[in-house]
C-alpha positions as CSV (number, residue, x, y, z in Angstrom):
1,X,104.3,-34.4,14.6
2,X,101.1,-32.6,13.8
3,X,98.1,-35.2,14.2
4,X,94.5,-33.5,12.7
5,X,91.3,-35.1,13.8
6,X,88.7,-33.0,11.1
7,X,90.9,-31.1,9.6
8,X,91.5,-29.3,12.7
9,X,94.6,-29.5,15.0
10,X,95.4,-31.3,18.2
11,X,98.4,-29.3,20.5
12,X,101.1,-31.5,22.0
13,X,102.8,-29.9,24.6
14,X,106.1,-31.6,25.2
15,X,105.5,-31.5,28.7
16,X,101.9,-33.6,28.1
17,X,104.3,-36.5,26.0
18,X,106.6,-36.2,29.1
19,X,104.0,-36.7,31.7
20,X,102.7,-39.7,29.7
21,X,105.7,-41.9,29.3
22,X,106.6,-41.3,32.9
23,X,103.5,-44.1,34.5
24,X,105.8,-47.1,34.7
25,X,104.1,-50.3,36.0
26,X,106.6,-52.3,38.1
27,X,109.8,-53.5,36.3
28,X,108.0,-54.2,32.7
29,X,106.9,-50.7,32.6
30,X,104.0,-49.5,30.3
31,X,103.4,-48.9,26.3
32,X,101.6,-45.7,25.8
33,X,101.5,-45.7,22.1
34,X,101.1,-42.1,20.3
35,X,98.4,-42.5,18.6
36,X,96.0,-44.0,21.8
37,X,97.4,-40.5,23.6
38,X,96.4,-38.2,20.7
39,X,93.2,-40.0,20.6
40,X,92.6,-39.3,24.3
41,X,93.9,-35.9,24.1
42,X,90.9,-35.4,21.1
43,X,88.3,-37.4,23.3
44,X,88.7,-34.6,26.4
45,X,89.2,-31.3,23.5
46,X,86.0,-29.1,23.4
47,X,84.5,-29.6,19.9
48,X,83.1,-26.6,18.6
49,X,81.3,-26.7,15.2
50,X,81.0,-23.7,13.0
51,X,78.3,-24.1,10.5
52,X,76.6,-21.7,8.1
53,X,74.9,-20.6,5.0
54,X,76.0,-18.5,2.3
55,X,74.7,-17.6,-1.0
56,X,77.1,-15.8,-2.5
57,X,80.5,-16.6,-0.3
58,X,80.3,-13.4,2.1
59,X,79.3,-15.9,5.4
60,X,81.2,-18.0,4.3
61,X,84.6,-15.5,4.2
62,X,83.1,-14.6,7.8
63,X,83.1,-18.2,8.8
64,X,86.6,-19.4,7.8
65,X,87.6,-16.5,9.9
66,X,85.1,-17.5,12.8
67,X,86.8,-20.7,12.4
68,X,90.5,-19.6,12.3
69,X,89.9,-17.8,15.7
70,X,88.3,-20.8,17.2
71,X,91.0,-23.4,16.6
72,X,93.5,-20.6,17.8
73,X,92.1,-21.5,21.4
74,X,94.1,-24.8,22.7
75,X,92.2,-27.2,23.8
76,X,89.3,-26.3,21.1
77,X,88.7,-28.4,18.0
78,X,86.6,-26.3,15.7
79,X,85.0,-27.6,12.3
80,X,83.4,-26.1,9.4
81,X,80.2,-27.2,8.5
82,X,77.6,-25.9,6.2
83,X,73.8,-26.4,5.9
84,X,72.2,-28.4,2.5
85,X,71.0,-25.9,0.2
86,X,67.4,-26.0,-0.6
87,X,67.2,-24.1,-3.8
88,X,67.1,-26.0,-7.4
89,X,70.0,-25.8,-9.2
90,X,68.5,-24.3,-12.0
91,X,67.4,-21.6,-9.6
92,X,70.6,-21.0,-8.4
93,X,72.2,-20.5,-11.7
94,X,69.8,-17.9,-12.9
95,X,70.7,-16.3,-9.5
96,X,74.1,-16.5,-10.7
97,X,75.1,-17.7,-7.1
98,X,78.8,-19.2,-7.0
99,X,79.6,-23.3,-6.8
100,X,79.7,-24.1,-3.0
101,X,82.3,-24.3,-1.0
102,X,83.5,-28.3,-1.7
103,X,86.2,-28.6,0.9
104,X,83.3,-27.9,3.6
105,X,81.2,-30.6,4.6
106,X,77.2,-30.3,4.8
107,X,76.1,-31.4,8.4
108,X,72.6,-32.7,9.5
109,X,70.6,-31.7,12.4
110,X,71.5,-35.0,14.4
111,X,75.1,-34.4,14.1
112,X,75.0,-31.1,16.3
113,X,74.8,-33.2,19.2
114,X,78.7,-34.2,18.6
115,X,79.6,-30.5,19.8
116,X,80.5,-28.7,22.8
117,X,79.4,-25.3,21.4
118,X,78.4,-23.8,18.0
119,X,78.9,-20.5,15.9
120,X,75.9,-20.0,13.5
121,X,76.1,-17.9,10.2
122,X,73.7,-17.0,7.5
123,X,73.0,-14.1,5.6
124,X,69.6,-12.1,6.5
125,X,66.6,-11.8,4.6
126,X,63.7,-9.3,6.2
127,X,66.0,-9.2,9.1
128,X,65.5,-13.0,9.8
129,X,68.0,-15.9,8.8
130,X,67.8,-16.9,5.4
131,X,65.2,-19.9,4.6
132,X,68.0,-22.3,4.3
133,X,69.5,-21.8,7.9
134,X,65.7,-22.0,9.0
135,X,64.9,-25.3,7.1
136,X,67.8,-27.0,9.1
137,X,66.4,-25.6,12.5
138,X,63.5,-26.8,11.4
139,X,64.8,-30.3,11.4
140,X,66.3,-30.4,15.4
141,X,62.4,-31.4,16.7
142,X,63.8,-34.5,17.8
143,X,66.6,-32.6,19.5
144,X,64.5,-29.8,20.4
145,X,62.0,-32.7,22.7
146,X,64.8,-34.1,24.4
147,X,66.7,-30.9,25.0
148,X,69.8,-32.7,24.1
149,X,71.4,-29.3,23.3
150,X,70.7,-27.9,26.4
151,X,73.3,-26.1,28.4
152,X,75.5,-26.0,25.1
153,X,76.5,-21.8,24.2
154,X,76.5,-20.8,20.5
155,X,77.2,-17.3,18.5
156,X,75.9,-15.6,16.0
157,X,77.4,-14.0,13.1
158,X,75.6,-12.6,9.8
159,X,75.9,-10.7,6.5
160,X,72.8,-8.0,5.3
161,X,72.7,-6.1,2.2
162,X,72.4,-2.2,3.7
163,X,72.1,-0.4,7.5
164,X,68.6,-1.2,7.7
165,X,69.3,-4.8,6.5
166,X,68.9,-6.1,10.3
167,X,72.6,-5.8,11.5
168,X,70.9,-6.2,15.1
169,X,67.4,-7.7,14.3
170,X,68.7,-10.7,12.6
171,X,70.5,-12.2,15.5
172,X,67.6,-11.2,17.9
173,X,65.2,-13.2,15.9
174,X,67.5,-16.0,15.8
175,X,67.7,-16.1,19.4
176,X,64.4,-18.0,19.4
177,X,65.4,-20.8,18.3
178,X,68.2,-21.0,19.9
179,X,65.9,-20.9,23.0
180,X,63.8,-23.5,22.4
181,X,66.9,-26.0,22.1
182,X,67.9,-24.6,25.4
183,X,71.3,-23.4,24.0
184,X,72.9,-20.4,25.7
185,X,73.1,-17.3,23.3
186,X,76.7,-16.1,23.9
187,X,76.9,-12.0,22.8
188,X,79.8,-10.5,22.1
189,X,79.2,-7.1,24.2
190,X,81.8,-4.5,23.6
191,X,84.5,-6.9,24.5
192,X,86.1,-6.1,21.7
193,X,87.3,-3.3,22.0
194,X,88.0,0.4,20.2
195,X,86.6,-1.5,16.7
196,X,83.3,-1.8,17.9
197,X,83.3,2.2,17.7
198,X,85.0,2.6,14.5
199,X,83.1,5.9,12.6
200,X,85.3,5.9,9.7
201,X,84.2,3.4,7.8
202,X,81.2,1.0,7.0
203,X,81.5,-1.8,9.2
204,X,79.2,-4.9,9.8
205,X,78.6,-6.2,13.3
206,X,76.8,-5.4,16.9
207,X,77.0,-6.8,20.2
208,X,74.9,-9.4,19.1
209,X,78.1,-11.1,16.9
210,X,80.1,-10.3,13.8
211,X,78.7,-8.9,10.8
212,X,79.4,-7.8,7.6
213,X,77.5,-5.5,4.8
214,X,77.4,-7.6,1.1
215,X,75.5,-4.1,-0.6
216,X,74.6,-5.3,-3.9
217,X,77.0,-8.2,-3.9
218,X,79.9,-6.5,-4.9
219,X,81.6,-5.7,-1.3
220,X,83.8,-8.1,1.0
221,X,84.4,-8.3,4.7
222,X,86.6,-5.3,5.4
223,X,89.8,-6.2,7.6
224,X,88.2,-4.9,10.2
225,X,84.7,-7.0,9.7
226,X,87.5,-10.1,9.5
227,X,89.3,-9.4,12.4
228,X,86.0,-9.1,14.5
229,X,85.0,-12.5,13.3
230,X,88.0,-14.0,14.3
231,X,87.9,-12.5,17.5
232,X,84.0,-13.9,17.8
233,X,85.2,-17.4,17.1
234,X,88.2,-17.3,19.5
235,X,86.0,-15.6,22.1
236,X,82.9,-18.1,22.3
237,X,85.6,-21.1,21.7
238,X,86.9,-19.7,25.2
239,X,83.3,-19.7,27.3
240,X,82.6,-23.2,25.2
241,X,85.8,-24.9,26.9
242,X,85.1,-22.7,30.4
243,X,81.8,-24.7,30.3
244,X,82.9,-28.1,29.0
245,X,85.7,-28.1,32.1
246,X,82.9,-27.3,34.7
247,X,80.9,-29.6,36.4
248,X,77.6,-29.3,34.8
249,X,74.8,-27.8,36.1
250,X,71.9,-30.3,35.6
């Protein structure tokens, strides 16, 4: 059996289905029916969504990998979500930008309030988030007043076009609006590892979150760039449950 609530995938141990069918009420006993368990089971798994922009598919290789690592947490039930284009399509074709991704859904602002924790992605532009990312922050005032998002941690991941392309300055200026949801910015630090040093080749990425370099739209997301994004996603999906099993603060 392998239930999926969102396209994403719900564990059960053997010893959880054990523990459940052993609460016996007198001589009748109890039905526990499957399907009320697994919905349980989803009701107490940290959601975490992973949403993003891309333009011409590089966050959005980032992101299925973001996403990969997060679902590899148990527990966690990532989902891939990306924001609504604001560019005619007329426009888009003369940029000869690729068809969007049609197996991921668009979210709206009011829907981040359904998650535990969030990974953004966009690509940069002046070392800022692209105007499509920003046009969906825009529309989380109502969220932003009653700090409904408070508390919650998120990530950062990005693509730029060279070095200077704002590798570090794109995630700093995000960090604003993060802080006036009242989310927790969650860096990765050198946590991971010898790949954060890596001199040998071009790789995207600081310990602001996972990055990747597009150049003049040619170049993919090295191994490397991949494996650090699925490390990112299986990394902030860990702090995300950690907080959703605490009591809370406030």
């Amino acid at each position: 059996m392998n239930p999926r609530l969102h396209g994403s995938k719900l564990r059960l141990g053997f010893s959880t289905l054990c523990s459940a069918f052993s609460h016996i009420s007198g001589s009748q006993g109890v039905v526990i029916r499957i399907d009320d368990l697994v919905a349980d089971m989803a009701s107490n798994s940290t959601k975490l969504y992973v949403i993003y922009y891309s333009l011409y598919s590089h966050v959005g290789i980032m992101a299925r990998e973001v996403h990969r690592g997060a679902n590899s947490v148990e527990g966690v039930e990532a989902t891939l979500w990306q924001v609504p284009e604001t560019l005619p399509e007329r426009v888009l074709e003369k940029m000869k930008a690729p068809p969007k991704a049609e197996d991921v859904p668009v979210i709206s602002p009011e829907q981040l309030v359904e998650a535990d924790g969030f990974l953004f992605g966009f690509p940069s532009r002046f070392g800022m988030m692209a105007a499509q990312f920003q046009a969906f922050f825009d529309g989380t005032h109502e969220l932003g007043d009653s700090q409904a998002l408070a508390g919650k941690p998120a990530g950062i991941f990005w693509s730029t076009g060279f070095h200077g392309g704002g590798q570090e300055n794109t995630a700093l200026t995000a960090m604003t609006q993060l802080a006036h949801l009242g989310i927790i910015f969650v860096p990765l630090g050198y946590t991971f590892g010898s790949g954060m040093f890596e001199m040998n080749e071009w790789k995207g990425g600081s310990p602001y979150g996972a990055g990747t370099y597009a150049g003049d739209g040619s170049r993919q997301p090295t191994e490397l760039e991949l494996q650090q994004a699925f490390y990112q996603g299986k990394y902030v999906a860990e702090i995300a449950k950690k907080l959703k099993d605490n009591t809370p603060i406030v």
